[in-house]
Backbone and ligand atoms as CSV (ligand in chain L), in Angstrom:
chain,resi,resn,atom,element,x,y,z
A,1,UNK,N,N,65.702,-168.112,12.738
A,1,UNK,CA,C,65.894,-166.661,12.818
A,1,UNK,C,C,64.617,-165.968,12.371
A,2,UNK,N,N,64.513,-164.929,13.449
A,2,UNK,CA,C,63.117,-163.915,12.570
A,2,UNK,C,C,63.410,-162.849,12.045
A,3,UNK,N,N,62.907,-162.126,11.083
A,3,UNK,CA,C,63.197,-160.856,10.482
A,3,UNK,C,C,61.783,-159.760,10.946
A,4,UNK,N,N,62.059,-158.633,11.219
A,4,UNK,CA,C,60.652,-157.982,11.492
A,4,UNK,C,C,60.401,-156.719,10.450
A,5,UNK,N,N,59.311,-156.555,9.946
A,5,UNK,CA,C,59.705,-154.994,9.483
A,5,UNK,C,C,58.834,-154.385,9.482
A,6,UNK,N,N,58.545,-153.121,10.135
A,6,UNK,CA,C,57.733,-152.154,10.483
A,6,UNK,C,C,56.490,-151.832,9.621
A,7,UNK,N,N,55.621,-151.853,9.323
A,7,UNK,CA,C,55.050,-150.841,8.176
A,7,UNK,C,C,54.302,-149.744,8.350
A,8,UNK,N,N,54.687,-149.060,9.482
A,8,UNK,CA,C,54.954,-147.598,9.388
A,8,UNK,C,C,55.733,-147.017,9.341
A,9,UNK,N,N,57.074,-147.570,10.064
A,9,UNK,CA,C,58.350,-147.012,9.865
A,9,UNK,C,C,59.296,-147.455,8.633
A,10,UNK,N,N,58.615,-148.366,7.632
A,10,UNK,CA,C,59.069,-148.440,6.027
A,10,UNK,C,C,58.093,-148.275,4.853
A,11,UNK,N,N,57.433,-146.913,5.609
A,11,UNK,CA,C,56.221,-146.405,4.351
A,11,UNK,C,C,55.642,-147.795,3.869
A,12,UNK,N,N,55.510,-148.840,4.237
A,12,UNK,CA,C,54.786,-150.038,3.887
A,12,UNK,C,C,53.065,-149.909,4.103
A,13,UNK,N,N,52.709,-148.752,3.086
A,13,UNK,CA,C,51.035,-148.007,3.843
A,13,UNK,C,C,50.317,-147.848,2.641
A,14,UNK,N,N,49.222,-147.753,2.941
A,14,UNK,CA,C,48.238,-147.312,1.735
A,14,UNK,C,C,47.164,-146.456,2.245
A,15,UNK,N,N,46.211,-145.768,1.715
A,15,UNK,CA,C,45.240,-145.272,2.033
A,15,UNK,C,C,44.378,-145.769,1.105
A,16,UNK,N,N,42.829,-145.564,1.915
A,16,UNK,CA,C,41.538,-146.611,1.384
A,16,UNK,C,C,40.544,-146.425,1.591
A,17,UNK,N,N,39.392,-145.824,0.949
A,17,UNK,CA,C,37.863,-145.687,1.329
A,17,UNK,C,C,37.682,-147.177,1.743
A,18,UNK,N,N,36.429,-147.416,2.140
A,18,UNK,CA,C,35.533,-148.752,2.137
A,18,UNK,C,C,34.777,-148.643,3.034
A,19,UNK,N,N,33.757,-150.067,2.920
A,19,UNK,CA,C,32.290,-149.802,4.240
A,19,UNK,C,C,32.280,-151.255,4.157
A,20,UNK,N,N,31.874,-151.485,5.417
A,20,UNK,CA,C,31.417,-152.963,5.646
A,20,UNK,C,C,29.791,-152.862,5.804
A,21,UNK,N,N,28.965,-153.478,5.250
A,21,UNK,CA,C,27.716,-153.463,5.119
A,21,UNK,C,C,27.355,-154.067,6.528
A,22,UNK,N,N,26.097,-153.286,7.152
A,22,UNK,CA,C,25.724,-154.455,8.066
A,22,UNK,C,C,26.214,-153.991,9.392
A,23,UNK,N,N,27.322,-153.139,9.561
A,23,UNK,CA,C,28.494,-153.001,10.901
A,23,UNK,C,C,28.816,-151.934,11.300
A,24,UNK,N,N,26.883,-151.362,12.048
A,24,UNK,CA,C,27.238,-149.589,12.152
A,24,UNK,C,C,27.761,-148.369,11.462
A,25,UNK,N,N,27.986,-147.949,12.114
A,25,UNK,CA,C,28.850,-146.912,11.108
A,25,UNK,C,C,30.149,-147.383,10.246
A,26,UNK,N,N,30.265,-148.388,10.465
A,26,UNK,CA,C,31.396,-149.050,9.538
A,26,UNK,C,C,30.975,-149.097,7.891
A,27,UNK,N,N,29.045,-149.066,8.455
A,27,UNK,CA,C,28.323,-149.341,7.161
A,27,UNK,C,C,28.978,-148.218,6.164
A,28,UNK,N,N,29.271,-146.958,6.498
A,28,UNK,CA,C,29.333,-145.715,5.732
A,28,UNK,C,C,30.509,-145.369,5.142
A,29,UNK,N,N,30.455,-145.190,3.639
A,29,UNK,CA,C,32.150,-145.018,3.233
A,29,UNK,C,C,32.115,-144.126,4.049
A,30,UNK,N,N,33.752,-144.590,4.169
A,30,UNK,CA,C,34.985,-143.731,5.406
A,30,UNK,C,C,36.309,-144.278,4.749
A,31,UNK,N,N,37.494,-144.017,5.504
A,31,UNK,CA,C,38.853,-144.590,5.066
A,31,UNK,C,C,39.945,-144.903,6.300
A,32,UNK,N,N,40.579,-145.071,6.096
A,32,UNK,CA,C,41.812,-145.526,6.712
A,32,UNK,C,C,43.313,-144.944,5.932
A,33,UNK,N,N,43.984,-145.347,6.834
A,33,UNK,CA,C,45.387,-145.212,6.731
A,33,UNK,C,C,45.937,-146.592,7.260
A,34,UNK,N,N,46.379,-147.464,6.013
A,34,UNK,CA,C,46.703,-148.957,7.275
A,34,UNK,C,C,48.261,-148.695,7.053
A,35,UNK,N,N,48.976,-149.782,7.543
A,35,UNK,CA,C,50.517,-150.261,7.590
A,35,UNK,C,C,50.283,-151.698,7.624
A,36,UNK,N,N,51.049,-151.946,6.650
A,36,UNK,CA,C,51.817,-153.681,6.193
A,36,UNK,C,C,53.006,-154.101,7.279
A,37,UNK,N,N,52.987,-154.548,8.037
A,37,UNK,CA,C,54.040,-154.952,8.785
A,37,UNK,C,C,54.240,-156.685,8.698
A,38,UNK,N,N,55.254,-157.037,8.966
A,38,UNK,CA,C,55.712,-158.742,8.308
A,38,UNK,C,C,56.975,-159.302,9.496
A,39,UNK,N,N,56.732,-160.498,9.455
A,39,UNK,CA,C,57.572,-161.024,10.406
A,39,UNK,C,C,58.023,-162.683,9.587
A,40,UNK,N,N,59.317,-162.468,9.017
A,40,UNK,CA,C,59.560,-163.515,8.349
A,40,UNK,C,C,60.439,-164.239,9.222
A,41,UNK,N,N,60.254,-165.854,9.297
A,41,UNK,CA,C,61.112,-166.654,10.261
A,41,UNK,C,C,61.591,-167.876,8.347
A,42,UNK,N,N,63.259,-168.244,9.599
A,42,UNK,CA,C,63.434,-169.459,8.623
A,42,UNK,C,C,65.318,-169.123,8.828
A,43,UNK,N,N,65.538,-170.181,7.682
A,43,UNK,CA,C,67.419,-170.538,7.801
A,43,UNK,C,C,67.962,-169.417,7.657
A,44,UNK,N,N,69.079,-168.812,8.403
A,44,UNK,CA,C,70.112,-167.820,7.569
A,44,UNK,C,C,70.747,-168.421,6.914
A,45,UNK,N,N,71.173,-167.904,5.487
A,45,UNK,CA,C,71.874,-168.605,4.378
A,45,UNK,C,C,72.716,-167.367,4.536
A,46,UNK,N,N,74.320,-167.334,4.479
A,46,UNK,CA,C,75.223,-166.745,4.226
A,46,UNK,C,C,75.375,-165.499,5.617
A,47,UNK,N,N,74.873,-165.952,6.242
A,47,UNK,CA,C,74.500,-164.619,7.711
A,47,UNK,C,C,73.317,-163.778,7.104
A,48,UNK,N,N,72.870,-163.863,6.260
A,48,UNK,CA,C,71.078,-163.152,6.191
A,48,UNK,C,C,70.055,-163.937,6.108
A,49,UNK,N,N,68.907,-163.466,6.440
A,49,UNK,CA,C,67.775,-164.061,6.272
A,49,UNK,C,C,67.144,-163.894,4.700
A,50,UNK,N,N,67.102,-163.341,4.537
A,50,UNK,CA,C,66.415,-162.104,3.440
A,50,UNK,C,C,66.988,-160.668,3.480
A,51,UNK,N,N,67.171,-159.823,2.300
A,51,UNK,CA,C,67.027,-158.663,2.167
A,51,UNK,C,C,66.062,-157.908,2.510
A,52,UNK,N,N,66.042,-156.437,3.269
A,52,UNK,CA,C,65.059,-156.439,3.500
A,52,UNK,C,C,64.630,-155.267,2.586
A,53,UNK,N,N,65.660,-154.557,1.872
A,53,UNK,CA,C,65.312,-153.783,0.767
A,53,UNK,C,C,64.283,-154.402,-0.513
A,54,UNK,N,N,64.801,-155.795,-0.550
A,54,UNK,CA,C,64.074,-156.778,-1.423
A,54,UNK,C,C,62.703,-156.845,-0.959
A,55,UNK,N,N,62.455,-157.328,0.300
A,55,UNK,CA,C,61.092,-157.660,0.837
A,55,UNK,C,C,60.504,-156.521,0.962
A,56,UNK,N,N,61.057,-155.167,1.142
A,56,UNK,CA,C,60.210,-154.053,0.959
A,56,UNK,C,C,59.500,-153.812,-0.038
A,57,UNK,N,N,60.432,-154.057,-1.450
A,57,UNK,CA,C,60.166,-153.229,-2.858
A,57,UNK,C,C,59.248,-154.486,-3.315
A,58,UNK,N,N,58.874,-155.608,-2.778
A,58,UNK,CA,C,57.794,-156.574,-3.451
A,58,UNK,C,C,56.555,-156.202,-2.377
A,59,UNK,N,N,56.711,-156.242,-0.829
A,59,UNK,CA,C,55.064,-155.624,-0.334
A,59,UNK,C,C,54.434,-154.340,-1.164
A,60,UNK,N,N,55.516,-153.363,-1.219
A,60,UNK,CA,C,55.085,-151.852,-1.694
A,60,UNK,C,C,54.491,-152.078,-3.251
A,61,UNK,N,N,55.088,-153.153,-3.726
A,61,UNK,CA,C,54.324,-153.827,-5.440
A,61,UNK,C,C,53.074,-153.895,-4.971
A,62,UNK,N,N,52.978,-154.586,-3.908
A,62,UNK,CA,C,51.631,-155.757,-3.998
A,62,UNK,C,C,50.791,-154.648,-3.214
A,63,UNK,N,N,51.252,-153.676,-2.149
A,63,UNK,CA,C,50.074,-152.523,-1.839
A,63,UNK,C,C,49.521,-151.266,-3.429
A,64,UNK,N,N,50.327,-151.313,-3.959
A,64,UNK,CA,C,50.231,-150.112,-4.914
A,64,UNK,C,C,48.770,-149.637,-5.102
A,65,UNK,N,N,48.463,-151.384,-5.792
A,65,UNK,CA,C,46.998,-151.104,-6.565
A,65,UNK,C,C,45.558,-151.148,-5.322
A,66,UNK,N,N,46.121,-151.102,-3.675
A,66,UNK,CA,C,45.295,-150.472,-3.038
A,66,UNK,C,C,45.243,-149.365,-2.762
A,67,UNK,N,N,46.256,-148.458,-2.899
A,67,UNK,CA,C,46.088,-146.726,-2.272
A,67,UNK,C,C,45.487,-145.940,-2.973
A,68,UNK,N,N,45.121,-145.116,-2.186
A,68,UNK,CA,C,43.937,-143.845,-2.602
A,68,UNK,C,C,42.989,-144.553,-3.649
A,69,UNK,N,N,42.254,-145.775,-3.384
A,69,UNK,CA,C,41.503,-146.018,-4.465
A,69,UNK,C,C,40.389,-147.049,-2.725
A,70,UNK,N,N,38.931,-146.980,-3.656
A,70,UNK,CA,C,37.483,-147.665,-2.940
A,70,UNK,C,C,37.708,-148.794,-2.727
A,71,UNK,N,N,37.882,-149.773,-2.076
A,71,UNK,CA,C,37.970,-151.208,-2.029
A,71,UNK,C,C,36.523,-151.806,-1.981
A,72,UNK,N,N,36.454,-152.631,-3.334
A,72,UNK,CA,C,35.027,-152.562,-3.277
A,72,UNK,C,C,35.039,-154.574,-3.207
A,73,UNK,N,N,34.711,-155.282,-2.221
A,73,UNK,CA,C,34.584,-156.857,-2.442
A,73,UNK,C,C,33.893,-156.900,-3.553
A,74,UNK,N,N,34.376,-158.317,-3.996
A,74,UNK,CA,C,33.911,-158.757,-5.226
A,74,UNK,C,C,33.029,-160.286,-5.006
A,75,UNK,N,N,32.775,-160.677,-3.569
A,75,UNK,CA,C,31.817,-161.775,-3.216
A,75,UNK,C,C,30.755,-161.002,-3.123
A,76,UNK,N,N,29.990,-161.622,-3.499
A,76,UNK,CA,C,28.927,-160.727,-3.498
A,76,UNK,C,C,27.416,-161.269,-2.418
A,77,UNK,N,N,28.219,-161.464,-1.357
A,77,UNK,CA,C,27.669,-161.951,-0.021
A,77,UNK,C,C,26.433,-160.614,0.566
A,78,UNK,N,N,27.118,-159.563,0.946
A,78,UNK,CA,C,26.733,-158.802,1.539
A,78,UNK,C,C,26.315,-157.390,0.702
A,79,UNK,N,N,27.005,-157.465,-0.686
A,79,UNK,CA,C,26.716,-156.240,-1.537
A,79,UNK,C,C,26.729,-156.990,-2.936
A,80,UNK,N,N,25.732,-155.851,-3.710
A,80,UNK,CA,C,25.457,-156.332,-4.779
A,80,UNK,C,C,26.684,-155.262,-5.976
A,81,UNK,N,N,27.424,-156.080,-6.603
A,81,UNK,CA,C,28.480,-155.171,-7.707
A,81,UNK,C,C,28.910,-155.233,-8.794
A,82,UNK,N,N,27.826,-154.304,-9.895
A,82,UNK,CA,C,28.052,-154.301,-11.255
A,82,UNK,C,C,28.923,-153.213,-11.796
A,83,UNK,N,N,29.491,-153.280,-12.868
A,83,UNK,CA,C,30.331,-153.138,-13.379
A,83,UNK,C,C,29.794,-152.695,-15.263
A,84,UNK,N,N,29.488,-151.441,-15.184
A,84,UNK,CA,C,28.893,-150.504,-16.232
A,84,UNK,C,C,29.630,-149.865,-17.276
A,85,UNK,N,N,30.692,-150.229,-18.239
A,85,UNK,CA,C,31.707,-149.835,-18.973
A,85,UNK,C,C,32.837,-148.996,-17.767
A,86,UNK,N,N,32.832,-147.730,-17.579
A,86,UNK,CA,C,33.948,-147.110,-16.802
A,86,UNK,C,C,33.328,-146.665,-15.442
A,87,UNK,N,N,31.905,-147.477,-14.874
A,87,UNK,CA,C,31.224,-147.446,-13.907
A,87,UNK,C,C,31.373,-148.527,-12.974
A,88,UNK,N,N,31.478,-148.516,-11.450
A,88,UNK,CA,C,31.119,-149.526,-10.805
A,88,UNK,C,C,30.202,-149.082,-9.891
A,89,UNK,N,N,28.783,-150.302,-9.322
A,89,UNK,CA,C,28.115,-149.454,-8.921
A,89,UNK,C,C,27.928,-150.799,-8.000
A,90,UNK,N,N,27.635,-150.058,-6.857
A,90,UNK,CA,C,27.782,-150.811,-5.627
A,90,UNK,C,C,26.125,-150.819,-4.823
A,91,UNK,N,N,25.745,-151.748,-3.977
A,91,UNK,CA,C,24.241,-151.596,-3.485
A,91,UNK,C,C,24.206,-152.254,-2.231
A,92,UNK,N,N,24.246,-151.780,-1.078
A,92,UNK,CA,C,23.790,-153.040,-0.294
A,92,UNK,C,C,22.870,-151.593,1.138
A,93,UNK,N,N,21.664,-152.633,1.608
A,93,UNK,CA,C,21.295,-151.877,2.766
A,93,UNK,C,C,20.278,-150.911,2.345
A,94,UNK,N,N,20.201,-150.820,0.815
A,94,UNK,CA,C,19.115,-149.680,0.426
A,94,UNK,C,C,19.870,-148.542,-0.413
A,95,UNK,N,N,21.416,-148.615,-0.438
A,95,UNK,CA,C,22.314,-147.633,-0.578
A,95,UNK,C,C,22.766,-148.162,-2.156
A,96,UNK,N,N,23.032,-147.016,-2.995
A,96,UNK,CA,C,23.372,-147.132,-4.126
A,96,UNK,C,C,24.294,-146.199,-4.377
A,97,UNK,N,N,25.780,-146.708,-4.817
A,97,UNK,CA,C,27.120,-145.578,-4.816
A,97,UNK,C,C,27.269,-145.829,-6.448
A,98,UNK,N,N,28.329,-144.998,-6.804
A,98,UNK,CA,C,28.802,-145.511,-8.186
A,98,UNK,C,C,30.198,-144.895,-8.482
A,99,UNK,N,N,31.096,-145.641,-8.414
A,99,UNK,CA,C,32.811,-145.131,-8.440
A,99,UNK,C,C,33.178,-145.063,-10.078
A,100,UNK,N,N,34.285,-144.134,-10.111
A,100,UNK,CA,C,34.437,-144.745,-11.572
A,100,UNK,C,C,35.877,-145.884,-11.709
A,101,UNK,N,N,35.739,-146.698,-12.460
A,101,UNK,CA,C,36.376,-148.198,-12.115
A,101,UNK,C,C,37.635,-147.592,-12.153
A,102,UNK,N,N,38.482,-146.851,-12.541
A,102,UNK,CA,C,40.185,-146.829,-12.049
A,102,UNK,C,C,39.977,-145.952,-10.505
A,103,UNK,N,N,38.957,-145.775,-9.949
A,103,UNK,CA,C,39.513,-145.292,-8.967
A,103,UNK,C,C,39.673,-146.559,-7.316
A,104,UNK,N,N,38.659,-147.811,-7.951
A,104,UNK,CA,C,38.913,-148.771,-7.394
A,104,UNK,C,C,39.602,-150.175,-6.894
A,105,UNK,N,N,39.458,-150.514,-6.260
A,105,UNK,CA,C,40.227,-151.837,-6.350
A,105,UNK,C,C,39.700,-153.064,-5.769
A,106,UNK,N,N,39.546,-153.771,-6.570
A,106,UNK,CA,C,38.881,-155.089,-6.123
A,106,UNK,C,C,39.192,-155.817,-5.491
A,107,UNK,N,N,38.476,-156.512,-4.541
A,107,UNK,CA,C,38.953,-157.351,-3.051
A,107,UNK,C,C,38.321,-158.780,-3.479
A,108,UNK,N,N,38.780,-159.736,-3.579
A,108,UNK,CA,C,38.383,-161.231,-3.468
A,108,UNK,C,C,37.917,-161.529,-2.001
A,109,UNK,N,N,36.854,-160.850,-1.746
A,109,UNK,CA,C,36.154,-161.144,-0.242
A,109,UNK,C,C,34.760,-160.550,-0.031
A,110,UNK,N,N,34.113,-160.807,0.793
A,110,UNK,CA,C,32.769,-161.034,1.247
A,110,UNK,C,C,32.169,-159.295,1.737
A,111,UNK,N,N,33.621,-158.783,2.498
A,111,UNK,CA,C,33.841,-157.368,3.302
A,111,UNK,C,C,35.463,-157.192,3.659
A,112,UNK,N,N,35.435,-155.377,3.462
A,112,UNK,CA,C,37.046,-155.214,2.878
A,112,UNK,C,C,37.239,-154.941,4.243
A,113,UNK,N,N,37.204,-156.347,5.357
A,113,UNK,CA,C,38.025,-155.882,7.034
A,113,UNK,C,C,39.187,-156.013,6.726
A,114,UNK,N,N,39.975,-155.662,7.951
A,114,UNK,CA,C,41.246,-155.734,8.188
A,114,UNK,C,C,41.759,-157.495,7.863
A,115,UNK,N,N,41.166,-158.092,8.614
A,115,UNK,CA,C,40.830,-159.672,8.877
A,115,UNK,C,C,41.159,-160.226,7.440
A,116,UNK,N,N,40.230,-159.662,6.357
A,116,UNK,CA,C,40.206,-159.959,5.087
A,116,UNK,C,C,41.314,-159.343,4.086
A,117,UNK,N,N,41.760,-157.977,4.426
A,117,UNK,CA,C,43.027,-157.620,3.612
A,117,UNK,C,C,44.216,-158.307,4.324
A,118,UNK,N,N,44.395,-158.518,6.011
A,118,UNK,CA,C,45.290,-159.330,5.909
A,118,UNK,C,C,45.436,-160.937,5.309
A,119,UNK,N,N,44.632,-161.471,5.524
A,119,UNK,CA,C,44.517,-162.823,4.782
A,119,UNK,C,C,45.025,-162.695,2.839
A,120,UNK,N,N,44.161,-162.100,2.152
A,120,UNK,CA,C,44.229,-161.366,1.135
A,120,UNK,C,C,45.904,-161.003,0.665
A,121,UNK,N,N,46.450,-160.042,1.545
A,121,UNK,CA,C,47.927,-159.632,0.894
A,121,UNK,C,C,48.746,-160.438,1.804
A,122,UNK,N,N,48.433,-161.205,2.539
A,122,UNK,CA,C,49.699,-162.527,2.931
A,122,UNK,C,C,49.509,-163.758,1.852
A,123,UNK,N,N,48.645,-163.796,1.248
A,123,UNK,CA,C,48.528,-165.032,-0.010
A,123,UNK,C,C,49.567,-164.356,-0.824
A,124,UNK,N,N,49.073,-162.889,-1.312
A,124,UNK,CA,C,49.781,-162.532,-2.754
A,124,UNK,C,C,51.700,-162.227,-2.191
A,125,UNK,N,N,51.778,-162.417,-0.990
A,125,UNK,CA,C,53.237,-161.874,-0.613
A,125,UNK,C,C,53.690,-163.154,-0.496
A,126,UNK,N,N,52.848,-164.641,-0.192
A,126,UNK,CA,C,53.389,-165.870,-0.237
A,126,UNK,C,C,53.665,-166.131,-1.714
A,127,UNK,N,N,52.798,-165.585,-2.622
A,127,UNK,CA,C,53.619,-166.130,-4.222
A,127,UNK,C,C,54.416,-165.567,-4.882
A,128,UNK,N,N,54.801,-164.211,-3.867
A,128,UNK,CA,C,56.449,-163.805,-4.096
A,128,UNK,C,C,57.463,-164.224,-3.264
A,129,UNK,N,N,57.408,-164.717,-2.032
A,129,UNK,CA,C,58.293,-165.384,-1.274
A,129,UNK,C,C,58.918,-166.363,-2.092
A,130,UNK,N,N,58.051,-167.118,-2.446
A,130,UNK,CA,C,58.351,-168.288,-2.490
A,130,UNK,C,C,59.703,-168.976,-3.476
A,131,UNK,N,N,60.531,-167.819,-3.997
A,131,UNK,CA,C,61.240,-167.855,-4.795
A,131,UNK,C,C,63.081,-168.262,-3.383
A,132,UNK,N,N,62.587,-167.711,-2.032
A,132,UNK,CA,C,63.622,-167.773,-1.130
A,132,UNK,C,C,63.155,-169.185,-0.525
A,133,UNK,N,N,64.046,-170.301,-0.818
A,133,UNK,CA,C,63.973,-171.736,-0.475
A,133,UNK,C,C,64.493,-171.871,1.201
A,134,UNK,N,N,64.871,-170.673,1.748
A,134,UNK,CA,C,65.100,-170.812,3.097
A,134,UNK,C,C,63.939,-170.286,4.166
A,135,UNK,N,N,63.319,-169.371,3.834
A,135,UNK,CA,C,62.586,-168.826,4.415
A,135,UNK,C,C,61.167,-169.826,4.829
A,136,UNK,N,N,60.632,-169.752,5.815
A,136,UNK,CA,C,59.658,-170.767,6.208
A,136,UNK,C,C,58.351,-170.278,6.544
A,137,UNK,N,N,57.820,-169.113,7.620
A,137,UNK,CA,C,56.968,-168.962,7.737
A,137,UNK,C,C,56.315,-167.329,7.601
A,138,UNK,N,N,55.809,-166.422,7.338
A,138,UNK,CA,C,55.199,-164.984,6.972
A,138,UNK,C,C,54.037,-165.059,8.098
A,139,UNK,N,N,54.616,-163.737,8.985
A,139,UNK,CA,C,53.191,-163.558,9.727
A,139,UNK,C,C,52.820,-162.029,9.160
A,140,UNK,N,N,52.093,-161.766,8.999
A,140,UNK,CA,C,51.718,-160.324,8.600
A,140,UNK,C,C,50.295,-159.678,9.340
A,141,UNK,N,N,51.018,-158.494,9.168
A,141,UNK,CA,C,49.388,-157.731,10.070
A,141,UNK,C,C,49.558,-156.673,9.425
A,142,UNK,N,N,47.887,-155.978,9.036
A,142,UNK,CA,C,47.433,-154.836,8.308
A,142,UNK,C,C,46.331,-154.263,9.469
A,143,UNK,N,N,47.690,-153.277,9.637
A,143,UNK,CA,C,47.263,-151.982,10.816
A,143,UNK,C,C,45.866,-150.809,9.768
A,144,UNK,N,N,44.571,-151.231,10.762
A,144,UNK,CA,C,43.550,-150.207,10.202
A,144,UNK,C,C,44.089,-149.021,11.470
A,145,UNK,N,N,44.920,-147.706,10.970
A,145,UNK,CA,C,45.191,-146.941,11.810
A,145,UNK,C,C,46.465,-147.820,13.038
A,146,UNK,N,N,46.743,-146.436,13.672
A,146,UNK,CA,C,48.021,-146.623,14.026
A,146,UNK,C,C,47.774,-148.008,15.186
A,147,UNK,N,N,46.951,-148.079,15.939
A,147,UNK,CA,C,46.940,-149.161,17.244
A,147,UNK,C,C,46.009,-150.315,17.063
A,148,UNK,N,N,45.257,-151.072,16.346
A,148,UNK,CA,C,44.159,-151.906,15.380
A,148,UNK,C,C,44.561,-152.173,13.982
A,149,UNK,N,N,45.283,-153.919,15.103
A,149,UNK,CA,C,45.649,-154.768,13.418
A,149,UNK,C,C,45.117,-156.302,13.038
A,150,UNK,N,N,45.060,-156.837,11.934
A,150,UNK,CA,C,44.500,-158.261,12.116
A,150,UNK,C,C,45.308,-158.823,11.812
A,151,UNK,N,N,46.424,-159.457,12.428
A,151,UNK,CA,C,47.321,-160.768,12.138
A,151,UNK,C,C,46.934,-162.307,11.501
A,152,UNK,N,N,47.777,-162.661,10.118
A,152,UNK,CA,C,47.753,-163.645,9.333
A,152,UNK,C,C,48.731,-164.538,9.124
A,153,UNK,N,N,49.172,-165.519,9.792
A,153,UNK,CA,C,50.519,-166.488,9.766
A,153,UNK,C,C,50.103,-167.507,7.964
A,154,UNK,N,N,51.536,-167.597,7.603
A,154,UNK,CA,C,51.269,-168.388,6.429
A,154,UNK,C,C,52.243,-169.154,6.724
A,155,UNK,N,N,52.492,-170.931,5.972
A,155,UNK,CA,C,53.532,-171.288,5.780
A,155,UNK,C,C,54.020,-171.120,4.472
A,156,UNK,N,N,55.446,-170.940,4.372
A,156,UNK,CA,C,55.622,-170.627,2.775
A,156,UNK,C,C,56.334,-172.028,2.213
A,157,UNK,N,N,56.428,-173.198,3.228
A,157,UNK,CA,C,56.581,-174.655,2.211
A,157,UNK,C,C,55.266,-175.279,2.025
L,1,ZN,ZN,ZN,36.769,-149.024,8.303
């Protein structure tokens, strides 16, 4: 059985500065509006798959600490990023920004793409799954804007 659930039509959204170094005008903070959308397959136990009030109120956990805040990667592949008491200061390309650290949020990646937040919040939604012993596989996609998404399949055994 599959379960689907929207994440525009279950406020499953965040909003997000960021720049990808290197990738045109992508180079230049700008933002988005994405949507979390999820497609859970696996056993029905009792005629449900999952709740989906449940699976809502744990994505909307795990988006929180991205909305209205800079997504700044923390590989430091493509940008250089120190971290100045209540300063973060970012460098790549010749460009020097400086956020103040609660307004950001740190990405375990190289560049904050779509590609990379989906990969990214299908890990952290697999180590809340994993508590439903029926459920088998999480595909997820993080819509940059309403029609442009990057799809991430996980297994959750
Ligand atoms: Zn962008």
């Amino acid at each position: 059985m599959k379960m689907t659930i929207d994440g525009w039509g279950n406020n499953l959204r965040f909003s997000s500065a960021h720049f990808i170094p290197e990738l045109g005008k992508c180079s230049r903070l700008h933002g988005h509006d994405y949507a979390v959308s999820i497609e859970l397959e696996g056993d029905v136990k009792d005629g449900i798959l999952v709740d989906y009030g449940d699976v809502k109120k744990i994505v909307r956990n795990i988006l929180e600490p991205y909305d209205h805040r800079v997504l700044i990667p923390t590989r430091k592949t493509r940008s250089v990023v120190e971290v100045k008491s209540d300063q973060v200061i970012v460098e790549y390309s010749g460009k020097k920004m400086s956020f103040f650290k609660d307004d950001v949020c740190f990405i375990d990646a190289d560049i904050s793409s779509s590609e990379n937040l989906a990969s990214l919040i299908a890990s952290q939604l697999k180590n809340e799954l994993n508590v439903y012993e029926n459920l088998k596989t999480l595909s997820l996609t993080v819509f940059e804007g309403p029609s442009q998404g990057s799809s991430f399949q996980v297994n959750l055994k």
